[in-house]
C-alpha positions as CSV (number, residue, x, y, z in Angstrom):
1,X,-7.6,22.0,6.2
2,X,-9.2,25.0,4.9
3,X,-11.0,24.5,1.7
4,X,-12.1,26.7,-1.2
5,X,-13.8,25.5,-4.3
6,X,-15.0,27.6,-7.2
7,X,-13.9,31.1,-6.2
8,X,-13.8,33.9,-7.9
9,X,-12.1,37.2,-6.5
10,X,-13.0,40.4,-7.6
11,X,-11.9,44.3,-7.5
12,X,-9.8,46.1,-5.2
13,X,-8.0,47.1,-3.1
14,X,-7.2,44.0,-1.3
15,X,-5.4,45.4,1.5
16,X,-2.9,42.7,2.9
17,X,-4.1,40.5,-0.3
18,X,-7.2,38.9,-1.6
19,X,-6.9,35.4,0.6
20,X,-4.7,36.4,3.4
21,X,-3.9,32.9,5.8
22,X,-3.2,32.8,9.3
23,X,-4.9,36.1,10.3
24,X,-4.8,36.4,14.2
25,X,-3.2,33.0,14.6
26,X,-2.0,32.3,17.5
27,X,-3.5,35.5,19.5
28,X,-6.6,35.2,22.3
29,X,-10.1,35.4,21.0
30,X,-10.5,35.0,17.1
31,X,-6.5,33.7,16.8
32,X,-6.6,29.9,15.4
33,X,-3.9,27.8,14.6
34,X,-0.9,28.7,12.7
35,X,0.1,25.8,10.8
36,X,-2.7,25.0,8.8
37,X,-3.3,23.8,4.9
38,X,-5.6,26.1,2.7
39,X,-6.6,24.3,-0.5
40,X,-7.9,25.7,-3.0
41,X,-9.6,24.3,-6.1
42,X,-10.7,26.1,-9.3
43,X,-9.7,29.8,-8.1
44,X,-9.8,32.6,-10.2
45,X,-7.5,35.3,-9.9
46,X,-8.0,37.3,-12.9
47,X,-10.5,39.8,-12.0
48,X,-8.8,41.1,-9.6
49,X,-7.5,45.1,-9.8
50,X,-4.0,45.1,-11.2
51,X,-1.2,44.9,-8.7
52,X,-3.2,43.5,-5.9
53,X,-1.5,40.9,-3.6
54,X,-3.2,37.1,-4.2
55,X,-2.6,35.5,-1.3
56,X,-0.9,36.7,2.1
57,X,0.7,35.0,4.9
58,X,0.6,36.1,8.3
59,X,-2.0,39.3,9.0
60,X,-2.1,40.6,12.7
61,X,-0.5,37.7,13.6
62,X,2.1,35.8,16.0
63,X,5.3,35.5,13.9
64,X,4.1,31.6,13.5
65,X,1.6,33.2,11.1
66,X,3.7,34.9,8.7
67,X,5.9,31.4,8.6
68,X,4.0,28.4,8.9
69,X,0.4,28.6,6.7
70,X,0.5,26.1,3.2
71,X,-1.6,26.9,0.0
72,X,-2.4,24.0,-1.5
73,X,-3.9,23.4,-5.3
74,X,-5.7,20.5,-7.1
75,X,-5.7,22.3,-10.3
76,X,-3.0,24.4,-12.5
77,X,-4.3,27.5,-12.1
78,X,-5.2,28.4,-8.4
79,X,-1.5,28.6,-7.7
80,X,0.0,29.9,-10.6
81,X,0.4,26.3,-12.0
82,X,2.2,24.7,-9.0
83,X,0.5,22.4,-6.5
84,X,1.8,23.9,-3.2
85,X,3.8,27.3,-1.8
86,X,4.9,28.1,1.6
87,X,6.1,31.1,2.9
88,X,8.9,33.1,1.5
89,X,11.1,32.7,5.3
90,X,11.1,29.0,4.4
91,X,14.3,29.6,2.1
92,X,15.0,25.5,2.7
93,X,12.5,24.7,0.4
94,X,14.5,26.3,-2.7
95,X,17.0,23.0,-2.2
96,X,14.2,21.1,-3.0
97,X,13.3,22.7,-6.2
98,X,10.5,25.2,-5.0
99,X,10.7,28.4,-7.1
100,X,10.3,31.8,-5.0
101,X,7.7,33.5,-6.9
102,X,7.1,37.7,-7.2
103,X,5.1,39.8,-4.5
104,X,1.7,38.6,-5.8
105,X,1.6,35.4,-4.1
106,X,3.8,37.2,-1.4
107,X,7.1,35.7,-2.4
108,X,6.2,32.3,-1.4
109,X,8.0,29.4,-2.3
110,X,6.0,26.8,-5.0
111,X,6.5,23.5,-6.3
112,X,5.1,20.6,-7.0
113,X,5.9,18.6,-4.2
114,X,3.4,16.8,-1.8
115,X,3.5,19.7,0.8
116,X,1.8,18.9,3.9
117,X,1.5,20.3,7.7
118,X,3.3,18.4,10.4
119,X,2.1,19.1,14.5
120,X,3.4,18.5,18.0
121,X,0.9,18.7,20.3
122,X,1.1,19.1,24.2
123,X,0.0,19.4,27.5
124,X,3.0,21.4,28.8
125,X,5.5,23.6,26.8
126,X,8.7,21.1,25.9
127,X,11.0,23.7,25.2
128,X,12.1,24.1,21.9
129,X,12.2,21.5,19.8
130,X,14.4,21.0,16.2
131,X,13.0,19.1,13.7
132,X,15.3,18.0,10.2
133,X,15.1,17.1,7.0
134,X,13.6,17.7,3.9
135,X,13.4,21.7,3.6
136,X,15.4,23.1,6.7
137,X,19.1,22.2,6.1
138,X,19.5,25.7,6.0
139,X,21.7,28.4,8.4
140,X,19.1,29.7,10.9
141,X,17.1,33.5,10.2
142,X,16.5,34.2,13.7
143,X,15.5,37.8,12.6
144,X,11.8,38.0,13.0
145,X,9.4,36.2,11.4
146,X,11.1,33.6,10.9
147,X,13.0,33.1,14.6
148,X,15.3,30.0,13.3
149,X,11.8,28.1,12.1
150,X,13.2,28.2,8.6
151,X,15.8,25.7,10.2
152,X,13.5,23.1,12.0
153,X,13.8,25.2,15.4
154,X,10.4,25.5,16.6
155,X,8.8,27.3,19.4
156,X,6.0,26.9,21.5
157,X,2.7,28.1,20.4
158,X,0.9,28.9,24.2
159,X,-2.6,29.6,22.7
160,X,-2.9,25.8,21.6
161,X,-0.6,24.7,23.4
162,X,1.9,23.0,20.0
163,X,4.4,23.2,17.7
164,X,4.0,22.6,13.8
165,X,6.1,23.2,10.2
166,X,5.3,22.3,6.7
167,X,6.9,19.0,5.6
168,X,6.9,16.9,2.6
169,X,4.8,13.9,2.5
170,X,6.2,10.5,2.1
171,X,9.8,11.3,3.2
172,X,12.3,11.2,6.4
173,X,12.2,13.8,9.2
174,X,14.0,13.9,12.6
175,X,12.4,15.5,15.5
176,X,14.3,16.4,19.2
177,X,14.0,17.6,22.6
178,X,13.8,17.3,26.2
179,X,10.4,15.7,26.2
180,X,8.1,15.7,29.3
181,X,4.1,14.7,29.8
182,X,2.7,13.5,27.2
183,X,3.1,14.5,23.4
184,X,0.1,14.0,20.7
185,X,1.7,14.2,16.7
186,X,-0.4,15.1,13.6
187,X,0.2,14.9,10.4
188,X,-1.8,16.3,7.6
189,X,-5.5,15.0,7.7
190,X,-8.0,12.9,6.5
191,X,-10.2,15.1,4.4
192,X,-7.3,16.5,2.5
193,X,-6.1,13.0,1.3
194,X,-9.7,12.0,0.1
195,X,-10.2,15.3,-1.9
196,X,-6.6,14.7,-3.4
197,X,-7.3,10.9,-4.0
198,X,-3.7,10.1,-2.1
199,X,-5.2,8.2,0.7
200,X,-2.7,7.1,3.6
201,X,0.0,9.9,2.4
202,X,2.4,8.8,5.0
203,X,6.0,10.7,6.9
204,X,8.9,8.8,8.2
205,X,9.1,10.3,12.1
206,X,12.5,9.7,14.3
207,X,12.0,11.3,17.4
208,X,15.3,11.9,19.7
209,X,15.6,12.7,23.4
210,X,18.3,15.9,23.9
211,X,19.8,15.2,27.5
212,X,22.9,17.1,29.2
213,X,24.8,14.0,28.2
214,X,24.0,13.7,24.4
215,X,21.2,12.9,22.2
216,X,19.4,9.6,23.0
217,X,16.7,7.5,21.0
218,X,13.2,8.3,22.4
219,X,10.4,5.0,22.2
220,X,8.3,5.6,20.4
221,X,5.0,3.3,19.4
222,X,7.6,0.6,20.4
223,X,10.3,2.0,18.3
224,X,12.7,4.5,17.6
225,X,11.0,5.5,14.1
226,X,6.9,6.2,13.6
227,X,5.4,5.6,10.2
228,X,2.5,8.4,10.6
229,X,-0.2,8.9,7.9
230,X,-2.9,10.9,7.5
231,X,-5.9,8.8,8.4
232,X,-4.3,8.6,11.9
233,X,-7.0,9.1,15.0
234,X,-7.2,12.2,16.2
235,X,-9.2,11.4,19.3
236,X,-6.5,13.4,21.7
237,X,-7.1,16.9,20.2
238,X,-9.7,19.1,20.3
239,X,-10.5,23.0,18.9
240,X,-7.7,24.0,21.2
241,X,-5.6,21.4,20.7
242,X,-4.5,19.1,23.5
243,X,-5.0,20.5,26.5
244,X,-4.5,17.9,29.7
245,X,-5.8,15.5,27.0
246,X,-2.5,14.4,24.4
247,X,-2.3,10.8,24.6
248,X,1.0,9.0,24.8
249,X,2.4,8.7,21.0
């Protein structure tokens, strides 16, 4: 989680936009992860030159960047009076009562909901992988960015080695694939539940096994369904993620 508290942005012109997430994910040297929460408390937006762009997402990125990245707000005014907005290639989200707002938040998608990231990490690439629910029962946009991600079909991010979409806390996601080595999963964190005050915010995981022969139930944490929350340990990833270190989930 990126954090920023009592901001105030100023002038112009902002280029791609004033707060632009996600720049250089996912590429070698500066390039960080994609799917990551920016939270922002007590921003002010109103001294900015007319017509500038807020916020961005994606800037010189992998197409992850332009599609994963969440704004996050604890007040009603950093995000235009919602509480979260993810990117405008997540059309899913508009079933779910997110409203697509105009260019200056860089037609994003905000609501109210409790938005939160959601991560697969690895040792080895896994294939693609589909996750469902909440906010991708949708037909697939494989025109880039968005490369079917708006429907749950996720890619392999080789830089740190994962996968990762937006989800919405407290409800019922399916994930599946042909797994193999070891797979570490991460869901939100622990300093974003403390400055919310929702500690333990928690996601319903199935995860399936795809075979030639069909789909079969994958154990997990001795059972077919994981209750993750955010105060899980995250003693298996590092800056990089989980290189030759993921342990077993």
């Amino acid at each position: 989680t990126f954090r920023f508290t009592n901001m105030t942005f100023m002038g112009g012109p902002v280029g791609e936009g004033a707060l632009c997430a996600g720049q250089h994910c996912g590429r070698g040297g500066a390039g960080g992860p994609c799917n990551a929460q920016y939270l922002l408390e007590d921003v002010d937006w109103t001294r900015l030159m007319a017509k500038q762009k807020k916020i961005k997402f994606g800037v010189n990125s992998l197409s992850f960047g332009f599609v994963q990245p969440i704004f996050l707000a604890t007040d009603n005014t950093s995000l235009g009076g919602f509480k979260a907005m993810v990117s405008q290639h997540l059309n899913g989200f508009a079933n779910l009562g997110c409203e697509q707002q105009d260019s200056s938040w860089d037609s994003g998608f905000a609501c109210n909901l409790p938005i939160r990231r959601l991560n697969f990490w690895g040792s080895v690439d896994q294939g693609n992988l589909t996750l469902t629910g909440p906010g991708y029962d949708v037909k697939p946009n494989w025109d880039y960015p968005s490369v079917g991600l708006n429907a749950g079909f996720m890619q392999y991010e080789p830089m740190h080695r994962g996968y990762g979409l937006p989800v919405v806390a407290g409800q019922n996601y399916m994930v599946s694939g042909t797994w193999r080595g070891d797979v570490a999963v991460e869901f939100s964190d622990h300093i974003l539940s403390e400055v919310l005050g929702t500690p333990s915010e928690h996601l319903n995981l199935t995860v399936l096994n795809s075979t030639p022969s069909g789909r079969l139930n994958l154990t997990v944490l001795n059972s077919t369904v994981c209750d993750l929350t955010s105060e899980d340990p995250r003693d298996s990833l590092s800056p990089l993620g989980a290189p030759g270190q993921a342990e077993l989930v």
